[in-house]
Each structure stands twice: as C-alpha cells, then as structure tokens.
N, C-alpha and C positions, 0 to 999 in steps of 0.2 A: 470461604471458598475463593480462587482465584484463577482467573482466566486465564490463558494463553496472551503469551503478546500480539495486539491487535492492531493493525494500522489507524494511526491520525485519522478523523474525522469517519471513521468507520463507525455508524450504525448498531447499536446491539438490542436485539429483542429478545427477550427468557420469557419461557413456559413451565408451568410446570409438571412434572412428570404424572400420572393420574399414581396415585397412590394403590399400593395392595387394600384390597377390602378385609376389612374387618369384621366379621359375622357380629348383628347387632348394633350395626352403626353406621352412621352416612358422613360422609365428608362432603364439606359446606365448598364453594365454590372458592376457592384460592384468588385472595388476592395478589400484587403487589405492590408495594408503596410508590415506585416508578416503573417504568420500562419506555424503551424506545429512544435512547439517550445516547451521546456522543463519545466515543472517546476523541480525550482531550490531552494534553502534553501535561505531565506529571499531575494526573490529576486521581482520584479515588472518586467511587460512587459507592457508596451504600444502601443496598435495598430490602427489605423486608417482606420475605414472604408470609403471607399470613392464611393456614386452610385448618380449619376449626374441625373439630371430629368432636360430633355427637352422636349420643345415646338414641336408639331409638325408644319409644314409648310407647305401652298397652293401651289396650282398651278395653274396657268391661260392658259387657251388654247383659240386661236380666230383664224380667215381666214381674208386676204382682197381678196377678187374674183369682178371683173368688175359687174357692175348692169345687163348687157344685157346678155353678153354670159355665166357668171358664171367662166370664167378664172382665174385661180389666178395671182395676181398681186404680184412683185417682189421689192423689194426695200422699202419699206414705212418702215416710222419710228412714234415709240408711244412713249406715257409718262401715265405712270400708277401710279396714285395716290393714296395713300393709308396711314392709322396711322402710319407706320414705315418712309414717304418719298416719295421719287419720284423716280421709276426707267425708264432708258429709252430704249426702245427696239428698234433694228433695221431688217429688216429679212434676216435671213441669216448672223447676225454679233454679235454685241454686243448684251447680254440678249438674246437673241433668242436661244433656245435649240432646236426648230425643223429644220433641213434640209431643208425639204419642201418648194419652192418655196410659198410664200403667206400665209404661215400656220405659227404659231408664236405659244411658248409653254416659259411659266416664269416659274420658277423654285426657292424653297425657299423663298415664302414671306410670312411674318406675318401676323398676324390674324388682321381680320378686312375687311372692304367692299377697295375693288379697284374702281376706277374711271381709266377708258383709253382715252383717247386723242391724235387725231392722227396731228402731227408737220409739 
C-alpha cells in the first residue's frame, strides 16, 4: 500500500480498521511493528500489521451422580471423542476444570460433535 505524497517531517500514525466479524471467532488485538514515525526525504518505511483471528472453543459440562440417591460420584474417568482426538478426563485431576466432587467441566475443545465414554 502506498500513501499520498506527505510533507517533510510530517508525523504519520495508522490504525487499524476494526475488521468484519466472523461468526465463531475473535480477533486478537492488532499490532503494528512501528507507528508514529517521520517522513523523511526519499526514504520508505515498512510496517507490519499483524491481528490474528481465532477460533473460538467449547466447553463440555456433565455430573456422574449414583442412579438411586442422586449422589455424586467421585473418581471416574472419561474419554471424549471428538474431530480434533481424544481427550481424557478424570474428576478432580486431569482435564477436569471443575472442583466439584462428580461434576466434570472440559475446557478448550474444538469445533465439532463430542462423543463421551466412560473407562
């Protein structure tokens, strides 16, 4: 891209435009590699914009609670299947983001249907 002819010692600050949204994705805050710079007599600048656009990501929540009394049950371990793999969850350990005795909470998985399976 290239600017308009600007006078000597003239100032120049760039912004960037806020981008069209994307359903399903966030755009990360735009950098640039300079700004706030001179123009100079036959000189070039070079700048790099850089704004990252990601994916946003699921979350899976579920209980194990006994059939009779409605309890939650402590310990059990899954495997959730899904397009990105297999992740394994345990409660209260690995993969498990909730606290919760029996409550299980996956965090960061990609897009696509999950399959759970309990091990």
């Amino acid at each position: 891209m290239q600017s308009p002819v600007l006078p000597l010692g003239a100032t120049v600050h760039l912004e960037e435009v806020t981008p069209t949204p994307i359903p399903g994705t966030n755009w990360a805050t735009p950098t640039l590699s300079r700004n706030d710079f001179q123009v100079t007599a036959g000189g070039t600048i070079n700048v790099i914009l850089t704004n990252t656009l990601a994916r946003e990501t699921g979350v899976v929540t579920w209980e194990k609670t006994d059939a009779v009394g409605g309890a939650a049950l402590a310990g059990s371990v899954w495997e959730l299947v899904g397009p990105a793999g297999t992740v394994s969850v345990t409660d209260n350990a690995a993969g498990d983001a909730d606290p919760a005795v029996g409550a299980f909470q996956v965090v960061g998985l990609g897009w696509g249907g999950i399959t759970p399976s309990r091990r």
